[in-house]
C-alpha positions in Angstrom: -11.0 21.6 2.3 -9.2 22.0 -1.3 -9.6 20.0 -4.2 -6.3 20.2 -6.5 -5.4 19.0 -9.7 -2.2 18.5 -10.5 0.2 18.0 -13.2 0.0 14.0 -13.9 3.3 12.0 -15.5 2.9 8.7 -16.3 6.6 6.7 -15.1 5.7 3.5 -16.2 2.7 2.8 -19.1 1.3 -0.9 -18.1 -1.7 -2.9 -17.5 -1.7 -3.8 -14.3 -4.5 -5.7 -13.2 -4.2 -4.4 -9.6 -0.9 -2.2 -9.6 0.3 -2.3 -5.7 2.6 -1.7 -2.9 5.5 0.4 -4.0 8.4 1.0 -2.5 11.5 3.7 -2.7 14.3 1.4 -2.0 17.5 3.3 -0.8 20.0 0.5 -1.2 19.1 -0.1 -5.3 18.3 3.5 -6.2 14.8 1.9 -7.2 11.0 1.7 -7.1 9.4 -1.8 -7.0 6.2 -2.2 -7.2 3.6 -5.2 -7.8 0.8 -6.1 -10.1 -1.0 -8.5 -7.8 -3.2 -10.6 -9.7 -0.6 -10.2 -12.6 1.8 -12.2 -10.5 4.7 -9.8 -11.6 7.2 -7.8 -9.9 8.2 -4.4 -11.2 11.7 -2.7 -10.6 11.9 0.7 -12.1 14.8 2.7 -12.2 13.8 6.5 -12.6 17.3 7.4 -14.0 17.0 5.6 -16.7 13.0 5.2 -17.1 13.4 1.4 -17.6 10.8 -1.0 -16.1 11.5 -4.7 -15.7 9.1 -6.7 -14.7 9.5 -10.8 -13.4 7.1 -13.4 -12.5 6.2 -14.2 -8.9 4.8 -17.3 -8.1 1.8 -16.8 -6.8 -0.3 -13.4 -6.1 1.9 -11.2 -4.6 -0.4 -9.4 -1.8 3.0 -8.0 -0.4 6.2 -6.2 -1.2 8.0 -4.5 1.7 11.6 -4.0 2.4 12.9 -4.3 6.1 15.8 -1.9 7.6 18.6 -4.2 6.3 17.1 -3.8 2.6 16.0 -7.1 1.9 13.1 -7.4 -0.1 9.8 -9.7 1.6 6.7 -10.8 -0.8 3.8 -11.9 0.5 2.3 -15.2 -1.6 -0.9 -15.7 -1.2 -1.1 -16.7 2.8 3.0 -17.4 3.2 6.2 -14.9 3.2 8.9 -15.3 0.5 12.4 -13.5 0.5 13.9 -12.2 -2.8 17.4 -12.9 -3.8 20.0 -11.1 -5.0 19.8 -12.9 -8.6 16.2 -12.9 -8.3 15.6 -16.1 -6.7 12.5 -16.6 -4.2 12.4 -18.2 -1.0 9.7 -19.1 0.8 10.3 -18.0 4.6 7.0 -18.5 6.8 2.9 -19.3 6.1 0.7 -17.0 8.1 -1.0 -19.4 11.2 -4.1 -18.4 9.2 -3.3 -20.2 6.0 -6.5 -21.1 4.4 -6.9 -21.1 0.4 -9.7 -18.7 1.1 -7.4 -15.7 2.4 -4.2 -13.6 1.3 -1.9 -11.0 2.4 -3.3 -7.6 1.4 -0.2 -4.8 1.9 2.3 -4.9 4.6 5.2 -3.1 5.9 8.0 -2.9 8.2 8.8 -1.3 11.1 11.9 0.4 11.8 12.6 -2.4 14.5 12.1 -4.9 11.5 8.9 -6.5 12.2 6.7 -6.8 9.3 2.7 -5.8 9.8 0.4 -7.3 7.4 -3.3 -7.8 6.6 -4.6 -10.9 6.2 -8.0 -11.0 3.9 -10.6 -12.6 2.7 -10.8 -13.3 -0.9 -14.7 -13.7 -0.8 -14.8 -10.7 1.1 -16.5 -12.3 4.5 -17.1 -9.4 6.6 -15.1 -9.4 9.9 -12.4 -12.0 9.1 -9.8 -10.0 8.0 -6.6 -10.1 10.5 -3.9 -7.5 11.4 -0.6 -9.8 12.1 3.0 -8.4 13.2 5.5 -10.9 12.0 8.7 -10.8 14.6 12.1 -11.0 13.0 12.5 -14.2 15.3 9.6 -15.9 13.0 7.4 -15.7 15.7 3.9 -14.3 14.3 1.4 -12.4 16.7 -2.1 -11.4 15.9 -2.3 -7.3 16.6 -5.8 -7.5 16.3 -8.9 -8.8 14.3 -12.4 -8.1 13.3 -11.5 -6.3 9.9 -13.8 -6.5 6.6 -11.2 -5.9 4.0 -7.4 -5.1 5.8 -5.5 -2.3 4.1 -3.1 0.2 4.1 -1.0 0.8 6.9 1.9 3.5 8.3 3.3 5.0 11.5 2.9 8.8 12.9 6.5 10.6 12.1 7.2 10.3 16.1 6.4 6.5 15.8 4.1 6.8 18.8 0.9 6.2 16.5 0.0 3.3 14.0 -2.6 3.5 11.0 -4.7 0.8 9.6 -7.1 0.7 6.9 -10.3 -1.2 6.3 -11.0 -0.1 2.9 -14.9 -1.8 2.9 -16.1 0.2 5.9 -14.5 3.6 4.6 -12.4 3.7 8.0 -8.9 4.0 8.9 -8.0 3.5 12.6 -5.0 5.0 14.7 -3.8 2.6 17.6 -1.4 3.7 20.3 2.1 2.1 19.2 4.7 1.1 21.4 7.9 0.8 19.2 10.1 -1.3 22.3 7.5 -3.8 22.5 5.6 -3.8 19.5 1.8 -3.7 21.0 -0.7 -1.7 19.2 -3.9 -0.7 21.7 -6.4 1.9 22.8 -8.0 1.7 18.7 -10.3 4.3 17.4 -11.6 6.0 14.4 -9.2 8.6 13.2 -10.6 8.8 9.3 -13.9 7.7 7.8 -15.6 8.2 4.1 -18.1 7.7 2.5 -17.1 4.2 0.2 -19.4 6.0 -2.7 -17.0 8.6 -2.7 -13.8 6.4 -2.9 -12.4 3.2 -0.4 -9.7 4.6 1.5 -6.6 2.0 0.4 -2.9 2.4 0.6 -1.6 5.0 3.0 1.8 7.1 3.0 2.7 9.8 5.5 3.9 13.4 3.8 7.2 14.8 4.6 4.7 17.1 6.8 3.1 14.6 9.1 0.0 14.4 7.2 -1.5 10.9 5.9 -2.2 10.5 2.4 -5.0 7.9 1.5 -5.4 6.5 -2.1 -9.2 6.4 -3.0 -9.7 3.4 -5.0 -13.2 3.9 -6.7 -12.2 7.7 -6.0 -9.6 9.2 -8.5 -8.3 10.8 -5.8 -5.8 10.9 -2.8 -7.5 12.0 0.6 -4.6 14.4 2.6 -5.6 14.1 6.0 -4.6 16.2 9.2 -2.8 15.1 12.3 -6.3 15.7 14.0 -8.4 13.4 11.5 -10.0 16.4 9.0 -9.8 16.2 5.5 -7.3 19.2 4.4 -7.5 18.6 0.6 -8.0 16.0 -1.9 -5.7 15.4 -5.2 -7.5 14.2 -7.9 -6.4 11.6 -10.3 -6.5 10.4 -14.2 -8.1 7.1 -12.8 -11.0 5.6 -11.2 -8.9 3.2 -9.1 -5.4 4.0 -7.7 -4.3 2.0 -5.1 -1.1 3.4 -3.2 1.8 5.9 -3.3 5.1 6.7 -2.3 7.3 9.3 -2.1 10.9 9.1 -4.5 14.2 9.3 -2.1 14.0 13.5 -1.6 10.2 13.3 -1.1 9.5 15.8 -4.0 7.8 13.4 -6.2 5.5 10.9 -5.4 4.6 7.9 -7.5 1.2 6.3 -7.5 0.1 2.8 -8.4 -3.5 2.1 -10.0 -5.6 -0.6 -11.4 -7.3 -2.1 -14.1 -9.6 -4.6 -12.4 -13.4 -4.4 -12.7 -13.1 -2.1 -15.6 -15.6 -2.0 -18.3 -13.8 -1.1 -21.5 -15.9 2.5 -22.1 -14.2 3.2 -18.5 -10.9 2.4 -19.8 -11.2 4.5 -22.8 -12.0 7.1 -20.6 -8.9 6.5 -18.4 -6.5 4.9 -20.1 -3.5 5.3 -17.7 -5.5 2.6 -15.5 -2.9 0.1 -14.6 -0.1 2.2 -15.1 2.7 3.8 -12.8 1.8 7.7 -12.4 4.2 10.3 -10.8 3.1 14.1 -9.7 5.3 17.3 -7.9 4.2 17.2 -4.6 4.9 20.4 -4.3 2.6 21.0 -7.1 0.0 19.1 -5.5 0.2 21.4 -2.4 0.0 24.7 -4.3 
């Protein structure tokens, strides 16, 4: 196992409370991304290296975009669509929605079905759900039982599904059936140590290999097809929370967090919060 690191940029200098859930989108030759607890939606254009960022109405646990490139938040416990202008519209509630829980990351599947977490915000173990959200509006719970629901992505062949549960260190692979939708046959495919780092938002490489953001690790763990741990990328910050790869998959972009931060921590890592970018290819060296 290699430990690398690489050359850090930062894209976008900000406070985030809990930067989250970016996303390459195609269609507007932009990354969005999400300070959760900041209710604010970024959109940041890496030609020009402006960053604007608008209010969401609520905590934003969500930002996907489906195969048609429209743009879904998650609210708290409901969906929302975003308008062209900028406008939100609120599109579904989860069957679940209780004050106590929120969407935590979700994305779409090339069929168009959105898969999200839904959480606990007092962290009650084993509540957590894993919903799919059919683009009939018909939701269906994938499966339950998780402490705090996660990151999520698909095997390059589409045959396999990830899912994270950051509190028990674990990220699970499930057989996935892209016709139907059904996710089965779950077992431990990752596991660390949560003193070392919470496994959180998850990406797959251009190589078929998972990357998982250590929040609480300065780091992103690059696992193997088979499960092993082929190197870990360390990071300016105690807590990053996700990546994603620009449109040629050279560079990837992390987000990070500010939260739970003592102020000698952030003087020590004052990129916390902000949007950082690295050569992947540097990263792999």
């Amino acid at each position: 196992m290699k430990d690398v690191i690489p050359d850090i940029a930062v894209a976008v200098r900000a406070s985030a409370t809990i930067g989250e859930s970016p996303l390459w989108s195609a269609r507007r030759e932009r990354f969005l991304w999400i300070d959760i607890m900041g209710c604010q939606l970024h959109t940041y254009d890496p030609a020009t290296g402006r960053d604007e960022a608008t209010e969401t109405p609520a905590a934003a646990g969500v930002l996907a975009e489906d195969p048609s490139g429209e743009i879904v938040l998650g609210l708290e416990n409901g969906l929302a669509r975003l308008g062209p202008d900028g406008e939100i519209e609120r599109i579904a509630h989860a069957p679940h929605a209780d004050p106590a829980f929120r969407f935590n990351d979700g994305k779409f599947d090339p069929q168009g079905r959105l898969w999200t977490g839904l959480m606990n915000k007092e962290g009650e173990k084993g509540s957590g759900v894993l919903y799919r959200f059919d683009p009939d509006g018909t939701w269906h719970v994938a499966d339950t039982g998780f402490d705090l629901p996660n990151g999520l992505e698909w095997s390059r062949d589409g045959r396999s599904f990830y899912f994270t549960d950051s509190h028990k260190g674990e990220i699970y692979t499930y057989d996935f059936d892209p016709v139907s939708g059904r996710v089965e046959n779950r077992r431990q495919f990752f596991a660390m140590n949560p003193a070392d780092g919470k496994p959180d938002g998850l990406t797959m490489d251009p190589d078929g290999y998972l990357l998982s953001v250590l929040f609480d690790g300065s780091a992103i763990a690059r696992i193997a097809p088979d499960g092993s741990l082929e190197r870990t990328i360390r990071l300016p910050v105690p807590r990053p929370t996700s990546c994603v790869f620009s449109g040629d998959g050279r560079t990837l972009f992390v987000t990070t967090a500010r939260i739970g931060l003592s102020d000698a921590q952030l003087d020590d890592a004052p990129l916390s919060g902000s949007l950082l970018q690295m050569d992947y290819d540097d990263a792999l060296r």
